[in-house]
C-alpha positions as CSV (number, residue, x, y, z in Angstrom):
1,X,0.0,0.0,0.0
2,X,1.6,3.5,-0.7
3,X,1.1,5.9,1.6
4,X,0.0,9.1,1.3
5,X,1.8,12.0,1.7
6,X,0.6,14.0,4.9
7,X,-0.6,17.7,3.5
8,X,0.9,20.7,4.9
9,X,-1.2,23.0,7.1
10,X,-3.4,25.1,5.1
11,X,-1.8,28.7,4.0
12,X,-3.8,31.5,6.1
13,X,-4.5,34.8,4.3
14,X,-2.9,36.1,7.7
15,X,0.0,34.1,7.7
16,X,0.9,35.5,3.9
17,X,0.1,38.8,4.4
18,X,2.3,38.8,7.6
19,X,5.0,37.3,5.5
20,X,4.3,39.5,2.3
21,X,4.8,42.8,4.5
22,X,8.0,42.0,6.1
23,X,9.2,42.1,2.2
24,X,7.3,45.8,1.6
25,X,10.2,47.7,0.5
26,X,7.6,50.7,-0.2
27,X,6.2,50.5,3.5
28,X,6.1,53.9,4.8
29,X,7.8,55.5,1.5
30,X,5.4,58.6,0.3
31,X,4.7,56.6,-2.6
32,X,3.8,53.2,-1.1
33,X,0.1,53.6,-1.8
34,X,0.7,54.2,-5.6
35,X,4.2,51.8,-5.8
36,X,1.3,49.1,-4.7
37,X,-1.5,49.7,-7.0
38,X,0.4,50.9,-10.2
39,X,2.2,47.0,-9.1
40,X,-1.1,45.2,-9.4
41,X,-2.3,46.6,-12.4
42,X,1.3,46.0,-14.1
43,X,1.2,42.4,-13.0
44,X,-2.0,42.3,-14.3
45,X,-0.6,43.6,-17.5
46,X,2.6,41.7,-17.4
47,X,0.2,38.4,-16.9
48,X,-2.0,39.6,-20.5
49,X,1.1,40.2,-22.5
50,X,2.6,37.0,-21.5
51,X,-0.4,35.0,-22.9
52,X,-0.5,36.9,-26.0
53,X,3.4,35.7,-26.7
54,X,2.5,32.6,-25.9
55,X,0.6,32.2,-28.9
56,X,2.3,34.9,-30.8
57,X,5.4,32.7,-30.5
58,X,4.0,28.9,-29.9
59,X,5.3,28.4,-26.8
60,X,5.1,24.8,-26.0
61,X,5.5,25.5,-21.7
62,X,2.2,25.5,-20.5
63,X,0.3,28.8,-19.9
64,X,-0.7,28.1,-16.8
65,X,2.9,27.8,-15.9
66,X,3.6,31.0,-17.4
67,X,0.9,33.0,-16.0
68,X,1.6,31.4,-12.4
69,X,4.0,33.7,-11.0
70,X,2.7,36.9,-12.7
71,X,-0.9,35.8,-10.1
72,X,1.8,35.6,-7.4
73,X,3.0,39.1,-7.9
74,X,-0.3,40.2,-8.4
75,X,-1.0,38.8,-5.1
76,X,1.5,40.3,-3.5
77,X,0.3,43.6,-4.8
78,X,-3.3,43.3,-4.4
79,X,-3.0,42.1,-0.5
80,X,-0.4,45.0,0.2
81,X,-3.0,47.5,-1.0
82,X,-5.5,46.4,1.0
83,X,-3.1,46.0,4.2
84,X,-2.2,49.5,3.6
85,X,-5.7,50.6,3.7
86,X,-6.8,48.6,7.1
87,X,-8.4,45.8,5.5
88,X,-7.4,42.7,7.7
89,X,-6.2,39.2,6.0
90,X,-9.3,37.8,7.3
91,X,-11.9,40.7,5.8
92,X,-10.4,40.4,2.7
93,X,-10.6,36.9,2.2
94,X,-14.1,36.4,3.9
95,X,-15.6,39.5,1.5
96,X,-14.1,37.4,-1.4
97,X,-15.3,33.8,-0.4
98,X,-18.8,35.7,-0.2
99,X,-18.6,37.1,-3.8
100,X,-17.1,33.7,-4.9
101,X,-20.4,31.9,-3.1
102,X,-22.8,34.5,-5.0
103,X,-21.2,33.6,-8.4
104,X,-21.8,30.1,-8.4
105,X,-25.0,30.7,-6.2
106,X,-24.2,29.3,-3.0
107,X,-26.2,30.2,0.1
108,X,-24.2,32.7,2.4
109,X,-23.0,31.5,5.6
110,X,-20.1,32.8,8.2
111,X,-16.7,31.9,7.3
112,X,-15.1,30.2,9.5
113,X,-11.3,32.4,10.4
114,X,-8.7,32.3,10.0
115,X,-9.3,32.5,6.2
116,X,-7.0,29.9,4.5
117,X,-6.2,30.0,0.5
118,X,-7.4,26.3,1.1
119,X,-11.0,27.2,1.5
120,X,-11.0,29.4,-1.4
121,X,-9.3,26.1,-3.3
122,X,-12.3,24.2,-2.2
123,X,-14.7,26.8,-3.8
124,X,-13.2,26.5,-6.7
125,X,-13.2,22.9,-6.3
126,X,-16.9,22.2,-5.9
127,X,-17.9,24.0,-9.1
128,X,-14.8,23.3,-11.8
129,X,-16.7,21.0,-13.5
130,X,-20.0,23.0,-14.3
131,X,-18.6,26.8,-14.2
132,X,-18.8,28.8,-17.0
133,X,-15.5,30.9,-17.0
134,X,-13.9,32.0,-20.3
135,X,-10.4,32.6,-19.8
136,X,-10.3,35.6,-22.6
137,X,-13.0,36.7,-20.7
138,X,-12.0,36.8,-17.5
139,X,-8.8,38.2,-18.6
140,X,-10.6,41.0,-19.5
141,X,-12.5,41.4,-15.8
142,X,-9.1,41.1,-14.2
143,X,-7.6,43.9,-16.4
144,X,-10.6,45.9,-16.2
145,X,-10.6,45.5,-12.5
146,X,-7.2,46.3,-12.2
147,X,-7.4,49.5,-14.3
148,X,-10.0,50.8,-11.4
149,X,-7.9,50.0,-8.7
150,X,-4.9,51.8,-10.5
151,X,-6.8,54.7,-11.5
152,X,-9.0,55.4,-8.2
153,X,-7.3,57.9,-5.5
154,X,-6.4,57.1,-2.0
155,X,-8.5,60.0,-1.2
156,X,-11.5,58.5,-2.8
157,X,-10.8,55.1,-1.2
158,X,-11.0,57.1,2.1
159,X,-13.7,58.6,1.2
160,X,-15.6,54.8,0.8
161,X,-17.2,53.7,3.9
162,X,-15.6,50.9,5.8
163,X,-18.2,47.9,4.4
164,X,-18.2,49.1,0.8
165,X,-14.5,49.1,0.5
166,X,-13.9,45.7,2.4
167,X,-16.8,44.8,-0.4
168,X,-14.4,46.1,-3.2
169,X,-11.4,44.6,-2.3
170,X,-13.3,41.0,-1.7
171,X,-14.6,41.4,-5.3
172,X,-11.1,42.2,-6.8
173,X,-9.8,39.6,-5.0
174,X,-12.3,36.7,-6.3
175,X,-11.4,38.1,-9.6
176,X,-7.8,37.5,-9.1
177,X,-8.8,34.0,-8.1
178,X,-12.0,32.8,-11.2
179,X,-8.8,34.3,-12.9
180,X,-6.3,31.3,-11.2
181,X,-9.3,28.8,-11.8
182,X,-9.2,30.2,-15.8
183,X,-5.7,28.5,-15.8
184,X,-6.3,25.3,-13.6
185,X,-4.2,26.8,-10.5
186,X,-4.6,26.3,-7.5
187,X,-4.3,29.6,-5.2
188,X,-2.1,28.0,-2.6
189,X,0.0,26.9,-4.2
190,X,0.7,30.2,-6.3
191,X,0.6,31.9,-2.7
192,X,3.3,29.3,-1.2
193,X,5.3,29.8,-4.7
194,X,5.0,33.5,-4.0
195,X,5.9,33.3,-0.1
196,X,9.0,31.1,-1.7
197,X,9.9,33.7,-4.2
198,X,10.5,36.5,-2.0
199,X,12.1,34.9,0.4
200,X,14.7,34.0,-2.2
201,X,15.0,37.3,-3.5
202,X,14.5,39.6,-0.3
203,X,15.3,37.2,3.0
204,X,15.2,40.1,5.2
205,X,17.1,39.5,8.7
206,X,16.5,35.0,8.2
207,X,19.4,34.3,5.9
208,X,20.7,31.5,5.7
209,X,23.2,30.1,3.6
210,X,23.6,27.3,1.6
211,X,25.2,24.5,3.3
212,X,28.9,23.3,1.7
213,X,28.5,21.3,-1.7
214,X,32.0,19.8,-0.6
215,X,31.5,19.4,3.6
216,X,33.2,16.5,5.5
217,X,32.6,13.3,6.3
218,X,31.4,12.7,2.5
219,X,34.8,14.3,0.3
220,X,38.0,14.2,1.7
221,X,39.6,17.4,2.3
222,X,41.8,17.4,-1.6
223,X,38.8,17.3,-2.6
224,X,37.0,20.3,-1.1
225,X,37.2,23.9,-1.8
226,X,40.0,25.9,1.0
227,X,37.4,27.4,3.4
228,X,40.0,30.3,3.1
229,X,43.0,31.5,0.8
230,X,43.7,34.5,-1.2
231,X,44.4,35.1,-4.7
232,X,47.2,37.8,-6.2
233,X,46.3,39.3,-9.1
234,X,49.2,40.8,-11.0
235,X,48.7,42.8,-14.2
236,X,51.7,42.8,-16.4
237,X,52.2,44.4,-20.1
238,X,48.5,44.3,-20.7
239,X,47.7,41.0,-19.1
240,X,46.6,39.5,-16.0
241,X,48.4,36.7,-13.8
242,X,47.0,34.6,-11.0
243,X,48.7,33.8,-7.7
244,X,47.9,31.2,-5.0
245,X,50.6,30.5,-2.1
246,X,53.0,32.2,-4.6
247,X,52.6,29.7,-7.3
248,X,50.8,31.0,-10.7
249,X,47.1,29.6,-11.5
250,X,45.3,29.5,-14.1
251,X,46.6,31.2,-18.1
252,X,47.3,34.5,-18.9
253,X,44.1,36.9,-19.0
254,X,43.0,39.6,-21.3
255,X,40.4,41.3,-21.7
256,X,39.8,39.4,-25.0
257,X,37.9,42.1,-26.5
258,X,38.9,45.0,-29.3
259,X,37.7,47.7,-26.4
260,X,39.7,47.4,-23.4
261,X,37.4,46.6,-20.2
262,X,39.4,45.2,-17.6
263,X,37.7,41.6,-18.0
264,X,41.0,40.8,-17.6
265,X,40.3,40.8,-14.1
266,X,36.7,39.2,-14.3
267,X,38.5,36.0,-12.6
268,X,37.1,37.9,-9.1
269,X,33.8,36.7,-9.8
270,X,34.2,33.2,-9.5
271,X,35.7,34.2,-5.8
272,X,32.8,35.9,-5.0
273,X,30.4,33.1,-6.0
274,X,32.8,30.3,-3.8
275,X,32.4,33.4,-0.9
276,X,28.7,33.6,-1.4
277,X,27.9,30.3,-3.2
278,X,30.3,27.8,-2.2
279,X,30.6,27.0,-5.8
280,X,33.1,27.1,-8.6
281,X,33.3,24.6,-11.4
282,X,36.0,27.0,-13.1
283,X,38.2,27.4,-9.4
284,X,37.9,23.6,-8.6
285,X,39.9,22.8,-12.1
286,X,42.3,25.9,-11.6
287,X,42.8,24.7,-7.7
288,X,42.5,20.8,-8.8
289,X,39.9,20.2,-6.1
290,X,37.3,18.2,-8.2
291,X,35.4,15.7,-6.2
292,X,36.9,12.5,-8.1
293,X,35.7,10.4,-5.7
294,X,32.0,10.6,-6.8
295,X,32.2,9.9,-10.2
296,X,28.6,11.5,-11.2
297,X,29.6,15.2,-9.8
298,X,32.7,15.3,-10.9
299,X,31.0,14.5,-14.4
300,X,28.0,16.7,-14.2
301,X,28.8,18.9,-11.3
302,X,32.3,19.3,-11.8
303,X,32.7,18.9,-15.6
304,X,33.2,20.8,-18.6
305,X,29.7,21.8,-19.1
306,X,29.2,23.4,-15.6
307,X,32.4,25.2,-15.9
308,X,31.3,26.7,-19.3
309,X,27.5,27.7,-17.9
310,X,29.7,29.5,-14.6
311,X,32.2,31.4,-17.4
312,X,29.1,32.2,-19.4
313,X,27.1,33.9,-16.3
314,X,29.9,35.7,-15.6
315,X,30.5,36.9,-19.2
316,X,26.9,37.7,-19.6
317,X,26.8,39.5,-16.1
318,X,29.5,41.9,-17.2
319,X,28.4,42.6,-20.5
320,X,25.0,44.1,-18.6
321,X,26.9,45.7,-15.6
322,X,29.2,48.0,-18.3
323,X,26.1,49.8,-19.2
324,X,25.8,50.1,-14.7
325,X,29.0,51.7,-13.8
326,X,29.9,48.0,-13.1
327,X,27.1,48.4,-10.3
328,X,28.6,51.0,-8.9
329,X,26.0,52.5,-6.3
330,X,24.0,49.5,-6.1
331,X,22.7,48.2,-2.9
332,X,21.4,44.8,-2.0
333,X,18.1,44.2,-2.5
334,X,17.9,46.6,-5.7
335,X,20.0,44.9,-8.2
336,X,17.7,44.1,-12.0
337,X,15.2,41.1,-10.6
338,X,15.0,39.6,-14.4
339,X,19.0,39.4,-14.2
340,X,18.7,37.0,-11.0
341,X,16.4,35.0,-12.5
342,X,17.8,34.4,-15.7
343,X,20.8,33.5,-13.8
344,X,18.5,30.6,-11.5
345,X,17.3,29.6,-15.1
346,X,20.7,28.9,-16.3
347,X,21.7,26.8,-13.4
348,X,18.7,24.4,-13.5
349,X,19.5,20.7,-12.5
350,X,22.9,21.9,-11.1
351,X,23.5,22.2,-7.2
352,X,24.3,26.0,-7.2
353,X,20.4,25.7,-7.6
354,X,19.7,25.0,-4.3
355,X,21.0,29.1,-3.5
356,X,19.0,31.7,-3.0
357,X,18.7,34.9,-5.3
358,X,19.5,37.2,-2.3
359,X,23.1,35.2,-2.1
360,X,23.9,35.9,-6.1
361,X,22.9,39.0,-5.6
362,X,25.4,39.8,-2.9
363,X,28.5,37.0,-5.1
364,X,27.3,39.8,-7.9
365,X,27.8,43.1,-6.2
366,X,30.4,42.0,-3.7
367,X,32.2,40.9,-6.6
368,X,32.0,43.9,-8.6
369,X,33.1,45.9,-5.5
370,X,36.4,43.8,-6.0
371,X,36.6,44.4,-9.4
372,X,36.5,48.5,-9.7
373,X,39.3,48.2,-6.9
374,X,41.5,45.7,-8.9
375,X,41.1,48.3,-11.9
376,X,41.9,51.1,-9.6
377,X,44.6,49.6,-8.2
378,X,45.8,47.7,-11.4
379,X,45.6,44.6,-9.0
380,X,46.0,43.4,-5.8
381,X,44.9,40.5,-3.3
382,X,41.5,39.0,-3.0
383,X,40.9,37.1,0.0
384,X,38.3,34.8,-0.2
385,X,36.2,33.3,3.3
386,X,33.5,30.9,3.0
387,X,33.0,30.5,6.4
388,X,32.3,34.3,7.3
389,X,30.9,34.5,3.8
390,X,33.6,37.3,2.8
391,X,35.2,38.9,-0.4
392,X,38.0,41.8,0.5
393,X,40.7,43.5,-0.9
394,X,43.8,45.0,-0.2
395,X,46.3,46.7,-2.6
396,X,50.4,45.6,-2.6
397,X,51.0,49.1,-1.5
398,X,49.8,47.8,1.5
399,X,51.8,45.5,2.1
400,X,55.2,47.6,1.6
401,X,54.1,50.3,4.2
402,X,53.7,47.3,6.9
C-alpha cells in the first residue's frame, strides 16, 4: 500500500500577508500607496502580454505555468494595498469567499477564520466542472478591474465607507482567483510559490546560507574547496596573472575584447560566487579540487559543461553591468530582478540551484566591488572566506608600508 503524503497546514491569508509585509520595501515611502496599486495593475498587465506571446510565439510550456508567477505578484500587490488601507487578511478573504459563493449561487454563511487559500481552493473545487468561466474573458474582468484599482485615488478610497470598500477589495480579490481557476491553479500553491519567491529574492534578517556542496565526512579534504585563501592578481604588459601560495594559477588573461574593459580581471567573480555560493566549477579545475571520488559530480557537477555555464554567467553579467557603472552604487536588494532569475534559469539541475537569489545578488555586487578596486589599483589581493561569507581586498602598497 503506498502511503499518502501527509498535506501541509493550510496557507492563512494572515500568515501570507504577515509574511508578504515584512518584504514591503515601499512601507512607509510617500509613494507606497501608488508603488502598490500601479504593481497590481502591471502584474495584471505583465500576466495579459505573457499570454499573448505565448501564442504569438507557440510556446510549448504551458500557460498556466507562465501565467503562475505573474498571479503571485499580483497577489502580493493586491493584498499589500489592502493592508495599507486597514483591511485585515481575514476581511479580505471572507468579503471574497462571499462574492465567490454569489457567483456560483451558493447560500451565504459565516466563514469560519482564520481565512485559509485552502477554503477558497475548495470553492473553486466544488464548481470546476459546471462553471462557465472564459479565460479571454475573465482576462478582460481582471484587467478591467485592475485598471480601477490603478486609476482610483487614496482619497476616494477614504472617502468609501468601511463595508463598501472591504466589499471592493473582496470582489477584486475573487477576480484575481476565477482568474487562477481560468488557468487550472490552485491559489495556494501560487501563494506558497510566491511566499518562496520572495524569500529568495528579499530574506530580510532570516538568511541563511547554503550548506557546503564539498562538507566533510562525505569528500576528503583534496577534494573540497579551502574554506580560506587569497588570490594575487598581477597585471603585467596588458595581461593579467593569477597567484595562489606564490605559485601561478590559471593562463594568462586579457580582456579578450577589441575595447579594453578590464575583463582581464573578471576572474574575481568566481571568488565571489565560492564566498557567497560555495561554488566554482572553473576554481575547482584551476585549484585541482574536483570531487573524483563521486564519479557523477565530478561528471556533471564538476565537468566541462558546468564550468562553461559558470564562465558564461559571468561573461553575460559583465556585459550588462558596463552599461551600470559595473554596479557601482547598487545596494542589496535593488540589483535588476530579471538578471537573478535568468541566472536561477541557467543553473537548472545543477547544485548552485539550491541558493537563494538574495546570495547571487550579494556574489554579484560584492564581486564587482572587487573588481573596480582591482582596476583602480591595477591589482592586488583577493581574500576569499566561506565561512564568514567574505570577499576583501587589499592593494600591494599595503603590504610595503607594513
Amino acid at each position: 500500500m503506498i502511503r499518502a503524503l501527509p498535506q501541509p497546514q493550510p496557507l492563512s491569508l494572515p500568515e501570507y500577508a504577515l509574511k508578504a509585509r515584512q518584504t514591503n520595501r515601499f512601507e512607509s515611502t510617500p509613494d507606497e500607496f501608488d508603488n502598490l496599486r500601479f504593481g497590481y495593475f502591471g502584474e495584471a498587465g505583465g500576466l495579459l502580454a505573457s499570454v499573448k506571446k505565448a501564442v504569438r510565439d507557440q510556446l510549448t510550456e504551458p500557460r498556466s505555468a507562465l501565467a503562475a508567477e505573474e498571479l503571485g505578484d499580483a497577489l502580493w500587490y493586491l493584498v499589500g494595498t489592502a493592508t495599507f488601507l486597514e483591511i485585515s487578511p481575514n476581511e479580505l478573504g471572507e468579503h471574497c469567499i462571499r462574492r465567490l459563493r454569489k457567483r456560483f449561487g451558493e447560500n451565504d454563511r459565516p466563514v469560519s477564520e482564520p481565512v485559509s487559500f485552502r477554503q477558497i481552493d475548495g470553492i473553486l473545487d466544488t464548481h470546476k466542472e459546471g462553471w462557465d468561466l472564459d479565460r479571454v474573458r475573465q482576462l478582460g474582468i481582471l484587467a478591467n478591474a485592475a485598471g480601477s484599482l490603478a486609476s482610483t485615488s487614496l482619497t476616494q478610497f477614504r472617502a468609501m465607507s468601511p463595508p463598501a470598500l472591504r466589499e471592493h477589495f473582496g470582489t477584486l480579490f475573487a477576480e484575481w482567483v476565477l482568474t487562477c481557476g481560468c488557468f487550472d491553479l490552485r491559489v495556494e500553491s501560487i501563494a506558497r510559490d510566491n511566499l518562496d519567491k520572495i524569500s529568495s529574492r528579499w530574506p530580510g534578517d532570516d538568511r541563511i546560507y547554503t550548506d557546503y556542496f564539498d562538507p566533510d565526512g562525505k569528500f576528503p579534504a583534496h577534494e573540497q574547496l579551502p574554506r580560506q585563501f587569497e588570490i594575487e592578481f598581477v597585471e603585467r604588459d596588458g595581461y593579467v596573472v593569477q597567484l595562489l601560495n606564490g605559485v601561478f594559477i590559471g593562463d594568462r588573461l586579457t580582456d579578450n575584447s577589441n575595447e579594453a574593459d578590464d575583463y582581464r580581471f573578471h576572474d574575481v567573480f568566481h571568488l565571489a560566487y565560492i564566498a557567497y555560493l560555495g561554488w566554482s566549477p572553473v576554481v575547482r579545475g584551476l585549484l585541482k579540487r574536483k570531487r573524483k571520488s563521486d564519479g557523477k559530480i565530478d561528471q556533471n557537477e564538476d565537468g566541462a559543461r558546468a564550468m562553461i555555464i559558470e564562465e558564461g554567467i559571468a561573461t553575460w553579467i559583465f556585459n550588462h553591468a558596463k552599461y551600470f557603472e559595473f554596479y557601482d552604487g547598487v545596494e542589496a536588494g535593488k540589483l535588476d530582478y530579471g538578471l537573478l532569475k535568468q541566472i536561477q534559469n541557467m543553473v537548472a539541475g545543477y547544485e548552485v540551484d539550491q541558493c537563494r537569489l538574495w546570495q547571487w545578488e550579494l556574489a554579484i555586487l560584492k564581486g564587482f566591488e572587487v573588481f573596480r578596486l582591482l582596476r583602480l589599483h591595477r591589482g592586488g589581493i583577493v581574500s576569499v572566506d566561506m565561512e564568514s561569507h567574505e570577499l576583501s581586498f587589499r592593494p600591494f602598497s599595503t603590504l610595503a608600508v607594513q
